[in-house]
C-alpha positions as CSV (number, residue, x, y, z in Angstrom):
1,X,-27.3,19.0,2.0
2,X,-24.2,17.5,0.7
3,X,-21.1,19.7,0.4
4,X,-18.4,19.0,-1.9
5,X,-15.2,20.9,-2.4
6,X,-12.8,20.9,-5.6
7,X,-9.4,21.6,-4.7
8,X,-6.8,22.5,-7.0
9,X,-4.7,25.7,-8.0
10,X,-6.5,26.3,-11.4
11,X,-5.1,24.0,-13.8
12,X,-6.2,22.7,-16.4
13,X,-6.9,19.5,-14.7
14,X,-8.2,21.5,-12.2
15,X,-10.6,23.0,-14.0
16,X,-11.9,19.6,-16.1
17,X,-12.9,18.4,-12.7
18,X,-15.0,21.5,-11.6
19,X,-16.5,20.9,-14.7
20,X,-16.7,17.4,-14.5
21,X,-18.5,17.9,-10.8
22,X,-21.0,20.6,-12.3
23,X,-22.2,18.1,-15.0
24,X,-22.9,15.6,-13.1
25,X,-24.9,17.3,-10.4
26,X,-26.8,18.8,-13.2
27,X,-27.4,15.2,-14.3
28,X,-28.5,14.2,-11.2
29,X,-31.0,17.1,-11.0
30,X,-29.2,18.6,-7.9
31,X,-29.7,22.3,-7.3
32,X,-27.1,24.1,-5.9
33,X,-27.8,25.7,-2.4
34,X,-30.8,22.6,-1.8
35,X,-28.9,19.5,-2.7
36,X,-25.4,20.2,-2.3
37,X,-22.8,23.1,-1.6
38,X,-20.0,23.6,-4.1
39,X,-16.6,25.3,-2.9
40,X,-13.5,26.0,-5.1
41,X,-10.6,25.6,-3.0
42,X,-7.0,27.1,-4.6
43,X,-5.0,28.6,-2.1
44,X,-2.1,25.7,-1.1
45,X,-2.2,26.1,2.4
46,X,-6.0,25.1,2.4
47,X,-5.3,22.1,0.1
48,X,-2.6,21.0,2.4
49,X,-4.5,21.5,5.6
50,X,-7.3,19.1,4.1
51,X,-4.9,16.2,3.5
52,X,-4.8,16.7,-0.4
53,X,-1.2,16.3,-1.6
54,X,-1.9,15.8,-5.4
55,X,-4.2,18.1,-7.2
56,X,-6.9,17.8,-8.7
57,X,-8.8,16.6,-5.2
58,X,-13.0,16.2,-4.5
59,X,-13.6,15.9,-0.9
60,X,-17.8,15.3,-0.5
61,X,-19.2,15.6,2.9
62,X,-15.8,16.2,4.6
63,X,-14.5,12.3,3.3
64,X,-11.6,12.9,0.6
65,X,-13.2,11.3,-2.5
66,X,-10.5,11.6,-5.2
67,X,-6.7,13.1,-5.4
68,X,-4.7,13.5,-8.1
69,X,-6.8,12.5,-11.1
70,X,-9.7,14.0,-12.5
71,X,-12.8,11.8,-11.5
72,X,-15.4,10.5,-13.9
73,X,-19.1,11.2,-14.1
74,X,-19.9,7.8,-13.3
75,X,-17.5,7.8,-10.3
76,X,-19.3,11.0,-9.0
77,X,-22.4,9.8,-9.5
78,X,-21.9,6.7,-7.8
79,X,-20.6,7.8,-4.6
80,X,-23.1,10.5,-4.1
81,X,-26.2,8.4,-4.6
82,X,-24.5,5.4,-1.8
């Protein structure tokens, strides 16, 4: 099972990636809890502590996938299916 955590503080940017992860998970067919875990991570300490400096971050299977920009679907997709 793949876990994948969305760090950010709740911006809007934030909040496009969440979305942004969701969709393309549910393009891929992935069901939560079989295929992957998903985590919100806000508090700044935590974001910190995993190496994220710029928010909006993805960090997938403990690897830090994106900071500081909101990913595409293609992006997501691509990386997850490796």
């Amino acid at each position: 099972m793949r876990k994948i955590e969305v760090l950010g503080p709740g911006c809007a940017r934030c909040k496009k990636t969440e979305r942004v992860v969701k969709q393309t998970l549910d393009e891929l067919g992935w069901q939560e809890g079989q295929e992957y875990s998903l985590e919100k991570i806000e508090n700044p300490n935590d974001i910190a502590g995993r190496g994220i400096l710029m928010t909006p971050g993805v960090i997938i299977d403990g690897q830090i996938f994106c900071v500081g920009k909101v990913p595409t679907q293609k992006e997501i997709s691509e990386f997850l299916t490796k």
